[in-house]
C-alpha positions as CSV (number, residue, x, y, z in Angstrom):
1,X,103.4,57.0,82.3
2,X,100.5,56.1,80.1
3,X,98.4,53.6,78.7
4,X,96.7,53.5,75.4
5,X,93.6,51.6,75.2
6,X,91.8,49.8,72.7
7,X,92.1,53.2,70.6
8,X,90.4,54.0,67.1
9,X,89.8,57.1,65.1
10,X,87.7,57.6,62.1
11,X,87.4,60.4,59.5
12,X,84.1,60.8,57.9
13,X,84.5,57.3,55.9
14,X,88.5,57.2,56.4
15,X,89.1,54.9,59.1
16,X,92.8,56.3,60.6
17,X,93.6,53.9,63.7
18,X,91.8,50.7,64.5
19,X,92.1,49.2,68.0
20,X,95.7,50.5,69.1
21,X,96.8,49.6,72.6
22,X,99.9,50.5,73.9
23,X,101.5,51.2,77.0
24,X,104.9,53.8,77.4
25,X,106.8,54.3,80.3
26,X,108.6,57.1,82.1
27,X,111.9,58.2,80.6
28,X,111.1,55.7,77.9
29,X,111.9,56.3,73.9
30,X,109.3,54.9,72.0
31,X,109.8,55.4,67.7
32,X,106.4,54.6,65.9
33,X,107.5,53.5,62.4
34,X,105.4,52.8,59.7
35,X,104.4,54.4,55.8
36,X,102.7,57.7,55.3
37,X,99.5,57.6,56.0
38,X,99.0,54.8,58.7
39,X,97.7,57.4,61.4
40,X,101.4,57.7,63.4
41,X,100.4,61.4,63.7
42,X,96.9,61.1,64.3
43,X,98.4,58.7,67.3
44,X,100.8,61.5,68.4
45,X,98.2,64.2,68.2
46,X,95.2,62.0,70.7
47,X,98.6,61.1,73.3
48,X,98.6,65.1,73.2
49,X,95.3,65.4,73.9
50,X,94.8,67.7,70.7
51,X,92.2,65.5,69.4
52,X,89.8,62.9,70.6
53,X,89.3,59.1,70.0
54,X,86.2,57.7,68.2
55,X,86.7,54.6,70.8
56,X,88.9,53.5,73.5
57,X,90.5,55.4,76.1
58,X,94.0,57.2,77.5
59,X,94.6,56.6,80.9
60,X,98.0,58.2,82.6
61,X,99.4,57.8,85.6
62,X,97.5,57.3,88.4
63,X,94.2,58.8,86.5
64,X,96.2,62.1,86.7
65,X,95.7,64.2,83.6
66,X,98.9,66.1,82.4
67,X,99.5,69.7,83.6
68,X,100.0,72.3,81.6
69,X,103.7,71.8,80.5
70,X,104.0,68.4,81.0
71,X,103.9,68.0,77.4
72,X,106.0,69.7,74.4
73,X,105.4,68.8,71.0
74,X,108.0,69.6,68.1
75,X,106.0,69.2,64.8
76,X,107.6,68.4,61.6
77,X,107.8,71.9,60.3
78,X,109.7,74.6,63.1
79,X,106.6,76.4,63.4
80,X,108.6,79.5,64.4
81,X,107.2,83.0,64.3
82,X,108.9,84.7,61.8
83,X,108.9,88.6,63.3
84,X,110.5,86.9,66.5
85,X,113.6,86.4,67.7
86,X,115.1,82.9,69.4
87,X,114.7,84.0,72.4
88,X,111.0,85.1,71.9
89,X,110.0,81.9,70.2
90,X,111.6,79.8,73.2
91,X,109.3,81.8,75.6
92,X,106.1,81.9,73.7
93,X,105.0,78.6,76.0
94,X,105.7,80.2,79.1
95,X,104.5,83.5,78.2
96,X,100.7,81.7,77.4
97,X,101.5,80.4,81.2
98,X,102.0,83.8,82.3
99,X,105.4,83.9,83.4
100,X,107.3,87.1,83.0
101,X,110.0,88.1,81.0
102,X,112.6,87.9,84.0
103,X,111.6,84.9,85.4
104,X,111.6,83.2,82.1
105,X,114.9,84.8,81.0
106,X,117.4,81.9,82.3
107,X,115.0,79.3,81.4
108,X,115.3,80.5,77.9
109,X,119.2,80.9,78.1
110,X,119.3,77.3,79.5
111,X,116.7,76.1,76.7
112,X,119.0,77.4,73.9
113,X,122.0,76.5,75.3
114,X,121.3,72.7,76.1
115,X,120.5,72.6,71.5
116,X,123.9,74.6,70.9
117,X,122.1,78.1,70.1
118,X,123.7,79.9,73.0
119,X,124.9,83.5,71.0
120,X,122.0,83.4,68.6
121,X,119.2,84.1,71.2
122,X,119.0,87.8,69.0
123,X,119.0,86.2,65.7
124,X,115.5,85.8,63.7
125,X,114.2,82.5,61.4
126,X,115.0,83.8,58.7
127,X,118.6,84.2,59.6
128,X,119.2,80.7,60.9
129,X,119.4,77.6,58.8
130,X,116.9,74.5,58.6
131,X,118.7,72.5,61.3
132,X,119.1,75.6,63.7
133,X,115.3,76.0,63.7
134,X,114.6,72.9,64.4
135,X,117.0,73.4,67.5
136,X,114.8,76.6,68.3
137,X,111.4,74.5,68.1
138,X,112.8,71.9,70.2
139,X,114.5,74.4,72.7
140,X,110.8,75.8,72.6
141,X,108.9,72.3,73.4
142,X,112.1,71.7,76.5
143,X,111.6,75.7,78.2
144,X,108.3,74.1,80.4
145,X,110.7,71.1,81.2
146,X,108.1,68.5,79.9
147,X,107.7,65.2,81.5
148,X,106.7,63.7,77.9
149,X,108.0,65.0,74.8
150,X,106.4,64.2,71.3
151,X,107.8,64.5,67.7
152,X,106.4,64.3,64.8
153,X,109.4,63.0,61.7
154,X,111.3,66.8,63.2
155,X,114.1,65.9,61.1
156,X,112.5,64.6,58.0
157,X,113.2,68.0,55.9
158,X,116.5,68.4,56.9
159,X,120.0,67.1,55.2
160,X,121.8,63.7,55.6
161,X,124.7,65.4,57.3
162,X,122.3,68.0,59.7
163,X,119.7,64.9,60.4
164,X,122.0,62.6,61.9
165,X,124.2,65.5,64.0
166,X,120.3,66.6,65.5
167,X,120.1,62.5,66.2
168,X,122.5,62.5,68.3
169,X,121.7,65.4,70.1
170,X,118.5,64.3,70.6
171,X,119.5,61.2,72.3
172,X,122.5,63.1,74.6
173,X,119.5,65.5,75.5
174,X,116.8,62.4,76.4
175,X,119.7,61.0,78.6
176,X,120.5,64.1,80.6
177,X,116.8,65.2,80.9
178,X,115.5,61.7,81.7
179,X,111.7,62.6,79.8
180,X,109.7,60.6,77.7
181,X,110.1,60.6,74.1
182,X,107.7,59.3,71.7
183,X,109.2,59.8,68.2
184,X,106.9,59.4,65.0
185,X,108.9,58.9,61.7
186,X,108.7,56.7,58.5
187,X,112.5,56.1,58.4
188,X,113.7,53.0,59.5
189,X,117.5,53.9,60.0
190,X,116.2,56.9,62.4
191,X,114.4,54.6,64.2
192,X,117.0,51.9,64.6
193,X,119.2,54.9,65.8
194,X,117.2,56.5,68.3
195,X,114.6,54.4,70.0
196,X,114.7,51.9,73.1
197,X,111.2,50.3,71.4
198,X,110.1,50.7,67.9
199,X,106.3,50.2,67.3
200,X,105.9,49.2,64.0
201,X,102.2,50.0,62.6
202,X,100.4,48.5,59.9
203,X,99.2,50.8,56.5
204,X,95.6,51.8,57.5
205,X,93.7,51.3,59.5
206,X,97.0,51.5,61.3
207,X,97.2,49.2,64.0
208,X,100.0,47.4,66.0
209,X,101.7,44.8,64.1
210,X,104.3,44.2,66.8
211,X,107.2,46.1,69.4
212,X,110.7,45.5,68.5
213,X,113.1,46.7,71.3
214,X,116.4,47.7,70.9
215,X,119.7,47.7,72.3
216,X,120.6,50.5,75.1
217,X,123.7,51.4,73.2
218,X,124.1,51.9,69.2
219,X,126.7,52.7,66.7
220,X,125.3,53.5,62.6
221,X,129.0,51.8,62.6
222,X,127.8,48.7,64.9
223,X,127.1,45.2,62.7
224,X,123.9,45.0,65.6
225,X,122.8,48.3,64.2
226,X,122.7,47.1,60.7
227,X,121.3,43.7,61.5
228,X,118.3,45.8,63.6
229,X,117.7,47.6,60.3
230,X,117.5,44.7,58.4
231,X,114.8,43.1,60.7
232,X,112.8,46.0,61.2
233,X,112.6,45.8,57.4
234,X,111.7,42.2,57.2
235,X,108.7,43.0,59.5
236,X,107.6,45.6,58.0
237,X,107.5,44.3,54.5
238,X,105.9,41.5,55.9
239,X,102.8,43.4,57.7
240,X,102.5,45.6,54.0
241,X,102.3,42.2,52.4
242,X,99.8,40.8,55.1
């Protein structure tokens, strides 16, 4: 889908990502992993186009730029607006696209439905707990039907219990709608859960200190899921230490 090349970004002296290449494919799940502060958002925000590199380049398919909607982005926060409803947070994107209320209307109701929110469309933030937000926002990055979806540590706030119930809806959702997912998070377990290939990045400058892929099929329950923690750990002890 697209290729990162040769990609750096500096802040006034702060130098956030040094020479990252990568490439990521369609339908692919790609976890970046690393600690706070390595530039795993920065990285998220240039693949959205929402900021530019100092150096290097992002090339996509065939040289075609995405359209709008081909991307959703779920940020760590929900990022819901509070005076609105669900419903009206779901069809904020297409509304900036201009489409109307009654073409949007079963776009929504699908949007909400596919996270488990069909009944609440009515209900307001405030009235909905951390986890069902979270469903909202990413309901609200799925209404355009985005070939590549982004997410930056969505679950990080939430509970144990609500974390690992939105894991695995995540991953029934990225096998029914067949779109890119490239997750940023700094916890290993999540990424041992969720993602095909885990790109493990270095504290800054972050850079790519190597691609572990994992196996199609996991269990928390599985000794291959524990062993996968335990390696991803190993490396990544081993690139802080480096």
């Amino acid at each position: 889908m697209l290729h990162l090349a040769n990609i750096s970004r500096r802040f006034a002296a702060l130098e956030a990502l040094h020479n990252i290449s990568l490439d990521i494919g369609e339908a692919d799940f790609v976890a970046l992993l690393g600690p706070s502060g390595c530039g795993k958002s920065t990285l998220l925000r240039l693949i959205a186009g929402l900021d530019r590199p100092d150096a290097g380049r992002i090339e996509w398919q065939q040289g075609r730029a995405p359209a709008p909607g081909d991307i959703g982005f779920v940020f760590q926060d929900a990022t819901l607006l509070p005076w609105a409803t669900a419903a009206d947070n779901v069809f904020l994107p297409l509304r900036l696209r201009g489409v109307s209320r009654a073409d949007a209307t079963p776009r929504i109701a699908a949007a909400l439905q596919r996270v488990g929110l069909a009944g609440f469309e009515q209900a307001l933030p405030r009235t909905l707990s951390g986890g069902m937000r979270m469903r909202v926002s990413i309901a609200r990055a799925l209404v355009t039907r985005p070939r590549l979806l982004l997410m930056d540590e969505p679950f990080a706030a939430l509970d144990e219990f609500t974390r690992h119930k939105l894991q695995d809806d995540l991953l029934a959702l990225w096998q029914e709608l067949h779109c890119t997912v490239v997750f940023v998070t700094h916890s290993i377990y999540e990424a041992a859960f969720l993602a095909r290939r885990i790109v493990l990045m270095t504290p800054r400058p972050g850079q790519i200190d190597q691609e572990i892929a994992a196996p199609a099929q996991r269990s928390r329950l599985d000794p291959d899921y524990a062993a996968l923690v335990a390696r991803i750990s190993r490396e990544l002890e081993r690139a802080h230490a480096a």
